[in-house]
N, C-alpha and C positions, 0 to 999 in steps of 0.2 A: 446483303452480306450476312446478313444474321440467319437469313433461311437458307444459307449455303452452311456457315457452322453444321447447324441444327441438323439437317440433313447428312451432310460427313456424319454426326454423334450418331446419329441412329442409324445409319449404314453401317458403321463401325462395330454397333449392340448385335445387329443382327448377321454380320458375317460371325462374332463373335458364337453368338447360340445357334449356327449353323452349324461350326468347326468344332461342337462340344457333339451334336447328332452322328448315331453309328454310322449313319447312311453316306456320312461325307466322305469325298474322296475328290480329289485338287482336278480329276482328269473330266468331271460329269462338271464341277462345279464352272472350270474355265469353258465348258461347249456352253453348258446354259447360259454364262454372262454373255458370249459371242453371240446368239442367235436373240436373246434379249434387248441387245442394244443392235442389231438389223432391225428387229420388230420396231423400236422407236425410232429408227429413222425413217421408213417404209411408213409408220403411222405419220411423222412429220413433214413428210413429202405430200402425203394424200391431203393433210390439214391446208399445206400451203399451196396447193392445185386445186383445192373447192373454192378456197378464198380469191384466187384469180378467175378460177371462174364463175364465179357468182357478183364478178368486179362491177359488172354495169345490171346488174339484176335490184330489185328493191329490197327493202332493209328486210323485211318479213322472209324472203325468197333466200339471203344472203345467208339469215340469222339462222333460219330451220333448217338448212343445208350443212352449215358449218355446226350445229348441234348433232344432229343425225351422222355427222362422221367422226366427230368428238366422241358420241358413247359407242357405236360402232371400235372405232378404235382401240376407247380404253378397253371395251368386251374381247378384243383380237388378241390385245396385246398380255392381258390375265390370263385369258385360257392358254398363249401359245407360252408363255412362260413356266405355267402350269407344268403342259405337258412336254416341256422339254428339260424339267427341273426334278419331277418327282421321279425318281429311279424305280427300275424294275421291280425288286421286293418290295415295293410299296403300295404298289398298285392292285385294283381289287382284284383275285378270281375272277374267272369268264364263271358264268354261267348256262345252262340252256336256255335257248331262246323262249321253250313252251314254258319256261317257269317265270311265274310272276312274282314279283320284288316285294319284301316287305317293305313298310314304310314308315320305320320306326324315326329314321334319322329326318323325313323329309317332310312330318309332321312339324317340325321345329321349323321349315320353310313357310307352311302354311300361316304359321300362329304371326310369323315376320308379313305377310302378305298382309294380313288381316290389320293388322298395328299400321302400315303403309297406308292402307285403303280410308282409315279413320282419319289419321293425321292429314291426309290429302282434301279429303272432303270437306273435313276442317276448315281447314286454310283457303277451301275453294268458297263457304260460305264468308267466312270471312270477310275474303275479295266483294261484297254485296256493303259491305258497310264504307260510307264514303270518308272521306279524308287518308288523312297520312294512315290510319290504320288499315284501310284498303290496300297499299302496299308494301306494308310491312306483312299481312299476311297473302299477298300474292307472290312475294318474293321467298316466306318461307315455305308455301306451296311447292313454291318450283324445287327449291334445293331438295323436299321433301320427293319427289316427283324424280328428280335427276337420281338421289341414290338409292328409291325401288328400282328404277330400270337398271341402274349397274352392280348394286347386291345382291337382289333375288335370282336373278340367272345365275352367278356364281353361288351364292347358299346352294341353289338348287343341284346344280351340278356337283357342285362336293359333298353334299348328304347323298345323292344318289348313288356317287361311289361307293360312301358308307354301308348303306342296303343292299348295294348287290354284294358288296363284303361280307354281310351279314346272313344274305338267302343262300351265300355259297358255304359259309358253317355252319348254320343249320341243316343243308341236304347232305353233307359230309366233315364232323366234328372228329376231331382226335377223341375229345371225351366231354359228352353230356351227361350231366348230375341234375336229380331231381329230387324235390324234398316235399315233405308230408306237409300240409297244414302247420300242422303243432309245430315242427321243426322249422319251421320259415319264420314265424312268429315268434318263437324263442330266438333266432337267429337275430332276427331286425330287432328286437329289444336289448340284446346285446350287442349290437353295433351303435344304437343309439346313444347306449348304458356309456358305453368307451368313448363315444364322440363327446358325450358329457363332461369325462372327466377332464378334457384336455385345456389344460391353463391358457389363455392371452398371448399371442405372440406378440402383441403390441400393445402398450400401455402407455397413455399422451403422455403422464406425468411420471413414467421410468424412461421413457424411451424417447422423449423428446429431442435430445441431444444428436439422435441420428441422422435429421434431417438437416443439418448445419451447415454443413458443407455441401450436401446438394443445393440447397437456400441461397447458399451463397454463390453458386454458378450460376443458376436461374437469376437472381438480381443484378450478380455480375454484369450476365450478358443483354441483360435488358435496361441495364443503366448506359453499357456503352456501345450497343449496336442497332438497339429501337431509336428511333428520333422522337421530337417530341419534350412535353415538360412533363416534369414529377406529376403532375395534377393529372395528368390521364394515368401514366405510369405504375403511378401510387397504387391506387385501386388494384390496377388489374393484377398488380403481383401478389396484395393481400387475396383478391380472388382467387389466383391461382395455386399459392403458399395453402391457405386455406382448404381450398378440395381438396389439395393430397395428402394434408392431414387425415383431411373428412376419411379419406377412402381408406386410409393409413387403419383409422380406428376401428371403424366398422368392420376392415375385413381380417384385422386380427386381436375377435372381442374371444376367440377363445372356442370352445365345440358346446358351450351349455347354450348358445343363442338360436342354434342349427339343430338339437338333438333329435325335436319334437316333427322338427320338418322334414326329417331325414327320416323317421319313425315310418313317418305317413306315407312316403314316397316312397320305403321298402314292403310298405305291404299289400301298396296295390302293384307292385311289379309281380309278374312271373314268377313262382317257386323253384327257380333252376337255372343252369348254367351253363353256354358253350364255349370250349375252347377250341378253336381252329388253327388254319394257318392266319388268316389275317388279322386277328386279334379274339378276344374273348366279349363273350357278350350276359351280362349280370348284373342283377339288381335294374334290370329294364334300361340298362346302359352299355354302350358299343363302346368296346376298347382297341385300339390296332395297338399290333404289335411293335411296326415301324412305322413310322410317317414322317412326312418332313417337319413336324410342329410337333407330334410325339414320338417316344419312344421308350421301350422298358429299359428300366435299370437293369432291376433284379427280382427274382421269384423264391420266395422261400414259404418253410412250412412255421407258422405261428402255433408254439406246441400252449398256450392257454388254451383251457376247455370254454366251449367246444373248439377243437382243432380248427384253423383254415389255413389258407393259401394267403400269405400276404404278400402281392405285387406291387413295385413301387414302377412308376411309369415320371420322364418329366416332361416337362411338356412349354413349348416358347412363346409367349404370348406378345405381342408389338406394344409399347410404351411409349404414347405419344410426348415424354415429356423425361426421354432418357432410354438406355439400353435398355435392347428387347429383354424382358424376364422370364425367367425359366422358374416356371411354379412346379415344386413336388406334388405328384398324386399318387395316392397309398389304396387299391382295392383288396377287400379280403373278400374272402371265397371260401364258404362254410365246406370240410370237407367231410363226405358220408362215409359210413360204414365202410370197411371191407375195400377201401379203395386203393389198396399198396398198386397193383398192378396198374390202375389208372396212374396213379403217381409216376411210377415207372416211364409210363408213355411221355406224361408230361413233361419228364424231363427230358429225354431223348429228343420230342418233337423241339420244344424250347430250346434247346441247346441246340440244335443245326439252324432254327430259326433267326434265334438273338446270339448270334455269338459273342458278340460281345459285352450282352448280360451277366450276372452272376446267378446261375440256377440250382439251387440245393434245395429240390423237391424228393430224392430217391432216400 
């Protein structure tokens, strides 16, 4: 009952930050729920047709069959919801065949492969140590094990979108900007300089009071829909109450925590910027314009010297423990010399793009 709640809550968050994205439209959203729930029944037909037939087979024969169409399945049923959910303007540029992809977005696959590979071997040495703790870590092997094979295929495949989004505005940009040495470096100092100044958005002992009545849902519904006595209970809700402070704090201690990090990361990026149709790509970061998890607000010109482009983009991220959130992101984009006529472009391309952005770049 309770994983039925919790599930309605979080379907609820995330139709909710679906129906705030431009992209939405009641006519694309009702074809993808329909071909979404064929996929799971078509995946749960196949589930209960290996199970019969693996009925008088041995456990091993039974077990590997019905896993092998378990991830099989979940794999079918990601990508084909995928691609019958993410609309047209979202989707990367074709490219030419003879051109090869950067591989800016699908390094970040790599670094997740590598992290897999460790944690697996781990837990495979592990499994050599006998007693109980032999399978405690054969068992987190395997979990470890089950979500390489179902996240890296998809990483992979949505970073690759990204890249070819990204080789297709680099070979044809509305407008690429390139900056000197000196001017990159005075740039990222002042971006740092500003990230610095920015005050706390959370503060345990101002802001505690926030979490009250979320607390009190979360206990709520774990005092009358878990079973069980307060003695396991207890714990885990102080565990749980607990991290979301943890994360509460930490992620809004303010921009003097992040300045120095962010320093270092704009100065070994690329001194330059492209803005395309599928998004903009700066400070060694790929931005879309629309996506079904992003999308721009608005584009305006930030007249503090040095001039840039301040874009606000939001962006929906899944919240296991309540509605999907929509985090703001702010990119600025140092502008050069002599750039009225690029400005110009920008805005014209932007506005047939985002229409329903707010764009006052001219």
């Amino acid at each position: 009952m309770l994983q039925l709640v919790f599930a309605i809550f979080l379907m609820t968050g995330a139709w909710a930050a679906w129906r705030r994205n431009p992209l939405y439209s009641t006519r694309s959203t009702l074809r993808s729920a329909a071909v979404a729930l064929l996929a799971i029944a078509g995946v749960i037909v196949l589930i209960v047709a290996t199970v019969n037939l693996t009925a008088n087979r041995s456990v091993a024969v039974a077990a590997s069959a019905l896993a092998a169409v378990i991830v099989f399945g979940t794999l079918a049923l990601i990508f084909i919801i995928q691609a019958v959910s993410v609309p047209k303007e979202s989707k990367p540029a074709s490219v030419p065949h003879s051109v090869t992809l950067v591989t800016n977005n699908r390094r970040k696959v790599y670094t997740w492969l590598k992290v897999f590979a460790i944690l697996i071997v781990a837990f495979a040495l592990g499994g050599l140590i006998p007693g109980v703790a032999r399978y405690v870590s054969l068992t987190l092997g395997g979990l470890a094990l089950s979500l390489a094979i179902i996240l890296l295929p998809v990483l992979y495949v949505t970073n690759r979108g990204l890249d070819q989004s990204l080789t297709a505005i680099e070979l044809d940009p509305w407008v690429h900007w390139q900056y000197t040495p000196e001017q990159w470096q005075q740039w990222s100092a002042v971006q740092a300089a500003r990230l610095e100044a920015t005050p706390p958005s959370f503060v345990l002992r101002r802001d505690w009071r926030r979490f009250l009545f979320p607390f009190a849902i979360i206990i709520g519904g774990v005092a009358f829909f878990v079973p069980g006595s307060w003695l396991y209970k207890g714990p885990y809700l102080i565990l749980i109450c607990a991290a979301i402070l943890t994360i509460a704090t930490l992620s809004g201690r303010g921009g003097a925590a992040h300045a120095a990090k962010l320093h270092a990361k704009l100065l070994q990026a690329a001194p330059e910027a492209y803005f395309g149709r599928d998004g903009i790509f700066c400070d060694g970061v790929f931005s879309p314009w629309l996506n079904v998890s992003t999308y721009l607000l608005s584009a305006a010109i930030d007249q503090r010297e040095p001039r840039s482009i301040l874009l606000r983009f939001d962006r929906s991220v899944p919240n296991p423990y309540g509605p999907t959130q929509v985090i703001p992101i702010h990119q600025s984009v140092l502008i050069p010399a002599n750039a009225g006529g690029d400005l110009a472009r920008l805005q014209q391309e932007l506005t047939a793009r985002c229409p329903k952005a707010q764009i006052a770049l001219a």
